[in-house]
C-alpha positions as CSV (number, residue, x, y, z in Angstrom):
1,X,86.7,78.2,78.5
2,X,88.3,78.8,82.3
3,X,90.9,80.3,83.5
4,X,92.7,77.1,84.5
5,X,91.6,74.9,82.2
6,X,93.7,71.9,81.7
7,X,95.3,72.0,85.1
8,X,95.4,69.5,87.6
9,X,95.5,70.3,91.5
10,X,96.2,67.4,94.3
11,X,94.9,68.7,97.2
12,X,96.4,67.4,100.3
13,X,94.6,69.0,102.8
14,X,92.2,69.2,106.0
15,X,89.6,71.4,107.9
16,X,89.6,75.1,105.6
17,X,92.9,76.7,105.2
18,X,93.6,74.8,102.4
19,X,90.8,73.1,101.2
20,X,89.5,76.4,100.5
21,X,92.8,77.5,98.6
22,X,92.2,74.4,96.3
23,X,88.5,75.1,96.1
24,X,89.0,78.3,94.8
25,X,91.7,76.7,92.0
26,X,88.5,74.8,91.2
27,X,86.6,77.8,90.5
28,X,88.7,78.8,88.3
29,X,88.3,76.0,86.3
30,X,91.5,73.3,87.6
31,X,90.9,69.8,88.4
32,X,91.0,69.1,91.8
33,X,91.5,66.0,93.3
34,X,91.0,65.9,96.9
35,X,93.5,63.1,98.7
36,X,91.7,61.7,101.6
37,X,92.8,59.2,104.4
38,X,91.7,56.0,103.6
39,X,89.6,55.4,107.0
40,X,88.7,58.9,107.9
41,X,89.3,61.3,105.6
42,X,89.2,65.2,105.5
43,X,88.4,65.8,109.5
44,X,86.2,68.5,108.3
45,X,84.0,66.2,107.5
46,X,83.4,65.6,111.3
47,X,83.0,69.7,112.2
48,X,79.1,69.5,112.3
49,X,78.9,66.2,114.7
50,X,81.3,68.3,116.4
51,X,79.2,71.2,116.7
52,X,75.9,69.8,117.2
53,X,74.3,71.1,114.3
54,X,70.9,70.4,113.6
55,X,68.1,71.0,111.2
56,X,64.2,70.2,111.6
57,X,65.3,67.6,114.7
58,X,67.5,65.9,112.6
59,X,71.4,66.1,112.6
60,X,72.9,67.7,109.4
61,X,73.4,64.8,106.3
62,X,75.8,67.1,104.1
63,X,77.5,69.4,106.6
64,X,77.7,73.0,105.0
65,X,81.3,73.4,106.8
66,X,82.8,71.1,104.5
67,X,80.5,71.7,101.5
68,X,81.4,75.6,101.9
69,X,85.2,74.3,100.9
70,X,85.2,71.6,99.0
71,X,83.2,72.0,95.8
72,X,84.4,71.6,92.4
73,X,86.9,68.7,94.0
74,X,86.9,64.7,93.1
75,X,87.7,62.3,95.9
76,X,90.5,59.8,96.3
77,X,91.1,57.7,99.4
78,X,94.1,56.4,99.7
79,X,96.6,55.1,102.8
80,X,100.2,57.1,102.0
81,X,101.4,55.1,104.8
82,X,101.8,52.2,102.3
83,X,104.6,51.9,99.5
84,X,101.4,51.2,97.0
85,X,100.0,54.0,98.2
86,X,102.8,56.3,97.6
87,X,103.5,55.3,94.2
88,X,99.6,56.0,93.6
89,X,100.3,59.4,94.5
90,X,103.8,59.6,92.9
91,X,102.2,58.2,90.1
92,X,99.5,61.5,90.2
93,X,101.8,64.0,90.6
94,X,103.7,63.2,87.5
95,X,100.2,64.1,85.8
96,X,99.0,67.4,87.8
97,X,100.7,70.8,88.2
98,X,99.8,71.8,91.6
99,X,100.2,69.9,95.1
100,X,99.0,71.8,98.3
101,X,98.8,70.5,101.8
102,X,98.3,72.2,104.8
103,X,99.7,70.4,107.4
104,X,102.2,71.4,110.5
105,X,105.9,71.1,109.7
106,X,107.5,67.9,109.1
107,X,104.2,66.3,108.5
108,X,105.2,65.6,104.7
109,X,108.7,65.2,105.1
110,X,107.8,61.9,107.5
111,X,105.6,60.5,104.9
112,X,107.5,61.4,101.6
113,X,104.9,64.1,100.4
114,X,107.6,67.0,100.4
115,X,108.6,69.0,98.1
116,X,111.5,68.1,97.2
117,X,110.5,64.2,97.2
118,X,107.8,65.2,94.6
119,X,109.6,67.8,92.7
120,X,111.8,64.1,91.6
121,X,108.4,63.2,89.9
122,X,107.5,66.3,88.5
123,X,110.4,69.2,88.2
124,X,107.7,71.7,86.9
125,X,105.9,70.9,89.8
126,X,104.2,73.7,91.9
127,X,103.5,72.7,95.3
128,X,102.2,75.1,98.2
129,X,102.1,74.6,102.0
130,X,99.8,76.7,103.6
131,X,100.9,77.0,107.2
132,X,100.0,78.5,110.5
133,X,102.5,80.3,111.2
134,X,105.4,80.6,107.9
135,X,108.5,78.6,107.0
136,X,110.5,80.5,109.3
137,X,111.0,81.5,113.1
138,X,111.2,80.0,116.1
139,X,107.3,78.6,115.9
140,X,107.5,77.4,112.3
141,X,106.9,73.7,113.7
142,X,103.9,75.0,116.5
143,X,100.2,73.2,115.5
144,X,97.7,76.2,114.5
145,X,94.2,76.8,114.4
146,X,92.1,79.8,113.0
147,X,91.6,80.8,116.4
148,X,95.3,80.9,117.5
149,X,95.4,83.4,114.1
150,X,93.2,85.6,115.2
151,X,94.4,86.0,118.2
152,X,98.7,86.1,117.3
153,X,97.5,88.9,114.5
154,X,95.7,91.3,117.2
155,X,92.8,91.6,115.2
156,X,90.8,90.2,118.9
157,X,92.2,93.3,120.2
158,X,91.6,95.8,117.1
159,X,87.5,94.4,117.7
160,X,85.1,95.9,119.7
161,X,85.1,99.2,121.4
162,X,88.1,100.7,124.6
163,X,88.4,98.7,127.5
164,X,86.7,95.6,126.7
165,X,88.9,92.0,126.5
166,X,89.4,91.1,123.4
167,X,86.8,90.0,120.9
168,X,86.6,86.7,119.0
169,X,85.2,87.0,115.8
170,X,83.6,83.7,114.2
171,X,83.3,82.6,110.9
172,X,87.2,81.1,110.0
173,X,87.9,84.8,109.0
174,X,91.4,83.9,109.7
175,X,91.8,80.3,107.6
176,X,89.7,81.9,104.5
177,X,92.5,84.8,104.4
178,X,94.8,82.0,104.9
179,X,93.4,80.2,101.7
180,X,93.0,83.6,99.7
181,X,96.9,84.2,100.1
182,X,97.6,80.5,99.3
183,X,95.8,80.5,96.0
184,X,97.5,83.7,94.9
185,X,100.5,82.6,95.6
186,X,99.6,79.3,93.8
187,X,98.5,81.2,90.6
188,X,102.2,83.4,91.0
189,X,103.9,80.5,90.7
190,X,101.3,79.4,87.4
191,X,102.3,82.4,85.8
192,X,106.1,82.2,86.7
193,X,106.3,78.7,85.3
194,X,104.9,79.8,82.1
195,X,106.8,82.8,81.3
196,X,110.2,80.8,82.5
197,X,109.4,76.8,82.7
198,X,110.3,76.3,86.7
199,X,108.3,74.5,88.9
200,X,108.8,75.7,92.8
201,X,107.9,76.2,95.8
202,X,104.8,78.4,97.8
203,X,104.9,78.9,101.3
204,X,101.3,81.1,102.7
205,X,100.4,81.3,106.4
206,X,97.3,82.1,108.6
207,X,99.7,84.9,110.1
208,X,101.5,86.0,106.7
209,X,97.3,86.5,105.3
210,X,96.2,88.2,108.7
211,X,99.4,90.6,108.9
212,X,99.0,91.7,105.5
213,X,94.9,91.5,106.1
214,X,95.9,95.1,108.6
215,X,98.3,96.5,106.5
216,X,96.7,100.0,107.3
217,X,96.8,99.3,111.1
218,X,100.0,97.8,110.9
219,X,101.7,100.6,109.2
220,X,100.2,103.0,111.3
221,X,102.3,101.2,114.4
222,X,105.6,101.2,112.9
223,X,105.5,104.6,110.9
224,X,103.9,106.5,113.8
225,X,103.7,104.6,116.8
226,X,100.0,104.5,116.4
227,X,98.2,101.6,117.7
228,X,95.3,100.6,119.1
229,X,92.7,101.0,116.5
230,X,89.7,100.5,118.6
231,X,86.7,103.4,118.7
232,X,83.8,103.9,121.2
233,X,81.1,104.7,119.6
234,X,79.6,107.2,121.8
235,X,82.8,109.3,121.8
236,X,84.0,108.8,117.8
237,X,85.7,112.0,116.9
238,X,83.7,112.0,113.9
239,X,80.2,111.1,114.3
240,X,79.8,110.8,110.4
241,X,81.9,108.1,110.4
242,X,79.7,106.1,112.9
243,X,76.7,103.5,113.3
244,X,73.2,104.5,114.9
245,X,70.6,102.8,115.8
246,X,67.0,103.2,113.8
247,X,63.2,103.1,115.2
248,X,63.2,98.8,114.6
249,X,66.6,98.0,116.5
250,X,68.0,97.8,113.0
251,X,71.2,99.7,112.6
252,X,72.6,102.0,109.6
253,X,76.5,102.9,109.3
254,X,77.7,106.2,108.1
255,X,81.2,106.7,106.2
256,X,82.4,109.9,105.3
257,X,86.1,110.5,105.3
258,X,85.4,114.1,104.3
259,X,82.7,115.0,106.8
260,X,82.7,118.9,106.1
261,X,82.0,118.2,102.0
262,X,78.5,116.3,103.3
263,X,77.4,117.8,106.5
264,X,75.1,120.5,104.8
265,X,73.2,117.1,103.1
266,X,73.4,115.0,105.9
267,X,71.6,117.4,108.2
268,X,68.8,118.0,105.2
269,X,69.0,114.2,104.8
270,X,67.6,113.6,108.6
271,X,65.6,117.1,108.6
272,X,67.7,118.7,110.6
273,X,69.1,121.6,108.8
274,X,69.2,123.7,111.7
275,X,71.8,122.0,112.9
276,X,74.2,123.0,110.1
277,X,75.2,126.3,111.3
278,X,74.9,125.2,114.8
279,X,78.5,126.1,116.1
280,X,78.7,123.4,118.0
281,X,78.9,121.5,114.9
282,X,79.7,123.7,112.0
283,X,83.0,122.9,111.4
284,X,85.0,118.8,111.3
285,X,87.0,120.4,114.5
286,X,84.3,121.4,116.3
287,X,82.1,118.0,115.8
288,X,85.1,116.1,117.1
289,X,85.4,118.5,120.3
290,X,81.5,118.2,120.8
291,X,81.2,114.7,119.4
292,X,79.5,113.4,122.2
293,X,76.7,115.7,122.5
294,X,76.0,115.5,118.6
295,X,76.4,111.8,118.4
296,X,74.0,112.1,121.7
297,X,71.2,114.1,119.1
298,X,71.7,111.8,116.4
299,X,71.1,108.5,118.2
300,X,67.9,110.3,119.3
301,X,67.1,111.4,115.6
302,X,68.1,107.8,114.2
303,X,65.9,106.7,116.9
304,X,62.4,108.3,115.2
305,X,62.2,106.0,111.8
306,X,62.9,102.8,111.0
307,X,66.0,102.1,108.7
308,X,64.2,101.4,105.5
309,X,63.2,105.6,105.9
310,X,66.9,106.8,106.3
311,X,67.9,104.4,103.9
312,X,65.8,106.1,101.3
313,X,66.5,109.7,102.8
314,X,70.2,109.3,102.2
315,X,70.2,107.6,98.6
316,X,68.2,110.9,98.0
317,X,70.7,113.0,99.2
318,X,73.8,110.9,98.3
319,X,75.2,109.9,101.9
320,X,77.2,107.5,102.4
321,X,75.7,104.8,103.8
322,X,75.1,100.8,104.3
323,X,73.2,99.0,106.5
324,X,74.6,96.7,108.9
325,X,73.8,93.5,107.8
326,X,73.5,90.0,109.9
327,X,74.3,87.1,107.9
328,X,70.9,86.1,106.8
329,X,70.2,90.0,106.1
330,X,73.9,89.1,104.0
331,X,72.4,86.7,102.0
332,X,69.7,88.2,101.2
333,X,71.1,91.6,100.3
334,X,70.3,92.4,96.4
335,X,73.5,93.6,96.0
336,X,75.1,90.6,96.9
337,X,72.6,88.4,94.6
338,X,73.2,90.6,91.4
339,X,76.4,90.1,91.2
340,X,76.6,86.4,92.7
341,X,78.5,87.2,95.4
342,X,75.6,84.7,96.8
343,X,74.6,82.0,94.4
344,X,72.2,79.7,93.9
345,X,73.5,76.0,93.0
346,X,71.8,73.1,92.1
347,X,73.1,70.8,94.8
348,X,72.0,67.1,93.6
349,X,70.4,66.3,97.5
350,X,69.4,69.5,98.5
351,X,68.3,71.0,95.5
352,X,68.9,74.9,94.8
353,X,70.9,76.0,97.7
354,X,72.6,79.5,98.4
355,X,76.2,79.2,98.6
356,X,79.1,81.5,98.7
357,X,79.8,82.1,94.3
358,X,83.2,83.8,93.3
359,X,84.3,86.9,94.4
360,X,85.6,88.2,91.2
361,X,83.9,88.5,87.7
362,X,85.5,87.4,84.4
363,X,84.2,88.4,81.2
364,X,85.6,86.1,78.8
365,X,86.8,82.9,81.5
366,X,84.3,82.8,83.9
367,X,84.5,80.8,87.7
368,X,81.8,78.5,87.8
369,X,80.4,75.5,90.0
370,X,80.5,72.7,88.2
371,X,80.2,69.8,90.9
372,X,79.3,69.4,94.3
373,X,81.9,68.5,97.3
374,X,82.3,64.8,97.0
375,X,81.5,61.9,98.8
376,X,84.0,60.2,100.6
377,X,86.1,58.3,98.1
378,X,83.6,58.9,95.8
379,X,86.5,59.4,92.7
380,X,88.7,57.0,93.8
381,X,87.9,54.2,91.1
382,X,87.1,56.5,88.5
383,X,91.1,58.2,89.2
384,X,92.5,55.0,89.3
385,X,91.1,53.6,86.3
386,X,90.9,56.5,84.0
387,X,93.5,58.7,84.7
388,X,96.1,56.0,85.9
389,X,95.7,53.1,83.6
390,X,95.4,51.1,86.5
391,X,93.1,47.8,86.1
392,X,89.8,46.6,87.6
393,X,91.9,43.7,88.7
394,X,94.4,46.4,90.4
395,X,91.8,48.1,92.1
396,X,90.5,44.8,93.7
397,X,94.0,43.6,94.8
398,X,94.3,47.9,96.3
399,X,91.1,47.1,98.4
400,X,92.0,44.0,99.3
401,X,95.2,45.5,101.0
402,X,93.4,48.3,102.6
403,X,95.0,50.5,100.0
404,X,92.6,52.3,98.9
């Protein structure tokens, strides 16, 4: 039993944004069919020949850029610029629940995959766009990338420490948020059609997810014309709330929003209960006049063990602490492994592989990965056949007209 069993997604969609909105949908448990171009497909499929990725010599079979949104998905290929080819699809949606595509405005209206063209086929249809840059405003119709969404939410310029230019920060941070917001808003629109039987209409953005991904920092501008969020870390005005560097270049982050309550354990914690009475230091407003000087002594302290030393000396005092993790430290990190933040999948070419598992845990409908992502069109005769009623002979004739 899952959460969204018994529903049926068509996902229309390229590169992450959305195919990570549907994959997520598939998680929980929906069908998802993936709608490919007949003759080329989701362009993600293209992002590691694009980025030169190789392993042992040899470029990369199964790219992980398209494997890391594409799972629990079936492929169709199909040519929508074709009348057969738009009844196929027609013919789909009256069978699924949810249609999401995630391309620029006007996009679908030019090739009849709008909503309200398929609402006609389906009236309890929910279908989500997930956009750049929202439904509205001047810009609605610009083309968008997760780089352009970084950089439009300010988050390049929240990075990083005063007076540098702003900072770009991999790893589609900006598409997954994008994809997050559409699948919420997909599951809204679940709910709503339950509780009062109308299909309609979800419009998400990279911009819409990133906005609301600051709300603090945001708020903070319009309520009290605070901005500029960014820190040195030589000068923080409170050197508990901070990251030092240990004896093996590994670094440790402190987080105390109530620095007075913990400064008479964090000074035991790195021997240094001297420093407790110190003046200087005895009090939140006199760290943050002398911050530099104490954040001076502690980079020297941090500096005299390795991390795996202060990690244990603050779980013994109960500091607030976490390491600062690369990636591979990330996916290795026990925490993450217990509770499957990080999973292990048994991928039918390479084997057990680590992947990215659900964020959230259900106890009685839990998310699972039940299929790899799919080979290019690798569906496309089992949809037909199976869930169409279409024939063999029809499936010939669809090939034979480059349909399919």
């Amino acid at each position: 039993m899952m959460v969204l069993d018994g529903v049926r997604v068509l996902d229309w969609t390229i590169f992450q944004q959305g195919p990570v909105a549907s994959m997520l949908l598939g998680d929980m448990g929906a069908d998802v069919i993936k709608i490919e171009e007949r003759t080329g497909g989701d362009l993600g499929r293209g992002m590691m020949r694009v980025a030169g990725a190789m392993v042992g010599g040899k470029e990369v079979v199964r790219n992980p850029y398209f494997e890391a949104g594409n799972r629990n998905k079936r492929s169709l290929t199909v040519d929508l610029r074709t009348d057969e080819g738009k009844e196929i699809l027609y013919r789909l949606v009256a069978k699924s629940d949810v249609f999401i595509q995630n391309f620029r405005m006007g996009v679908a209206e030019r090739m009849g995959m709008d909503y309200g063209t398929l609402k006609k086929h389906n009236p309890r249809l929910v279908y989500a766009h997930a956009s750049g840059w929202g439904s509205n405003g001047p810009d609605k119709e610009d083309p968008s990338a997760d780089y352009t969404g970084l950089a439009r939410s300010g988050l390049m310029t929240v990075a990083g420490e005063p007076g540098m230019d702003p900072v770009s920060i991999q790893g589609g941070i900006a598409d997954q948020t994008g994809a997050v917001m559409t699948a919420m808003g997909v599951l809204a629109a679940l709910l709503a059609r339950e509780k009062h039987g109308v299909g309609q209409k979800v419009d998400a953005s990279i911009l819409g997810g990133m906005t609301f991904l600051q709300g603090h920092p945001v708020v903070f501008c319009t309520m009290a014309n605070l901005w500029g969020m960014r820190i040195a870390r030589k000068s923080a005005g409170n050197p508990l709330w901070n990251h030092y560097k240990c004896k093996d270049d590994k670094w440790i982050a402190l987080a105390h929003l109530s620095p007075d309550k913990f400064w008479p354990l964090f000074c035991k914690a790195i021997g240094q209960e001297e420093l407790e009475k110190d003046p200087r230091f005895d009090s939140m407003e006199n760290r943050m006049k002398n911050c530099q000087e104490l954040i001076a002594l502690l980079d020297e302290r941090f500096g005299m063990r390795e991390r795996d030393e202060w990690i244990a000396a603050f779980k013994e005092n109960g500091i607030i602490f976490a390491p600062v993790n690369t990636t591979l430290d990330l996916v290795n990190d026990p925490q993450v492994l217990a509770n499957d933040y990080v999973t292990v999948f048994d991928h039918p070419v390479f084997g057990p592989t680590k992947t990215v598992g659900f964020p959230v845990s259900l106890s009685q409908t839990p998310f699972t990965i039940r299929r790899e992502a799919p080979e290019f069109g690798q569906h496309t005769e089992e949809i037909l056949t199976e869930l169409l009623d279409y024939t063999w002979d029809d499936v010939i004739r669809f090939k034979d007209a480059a349909v399919i």
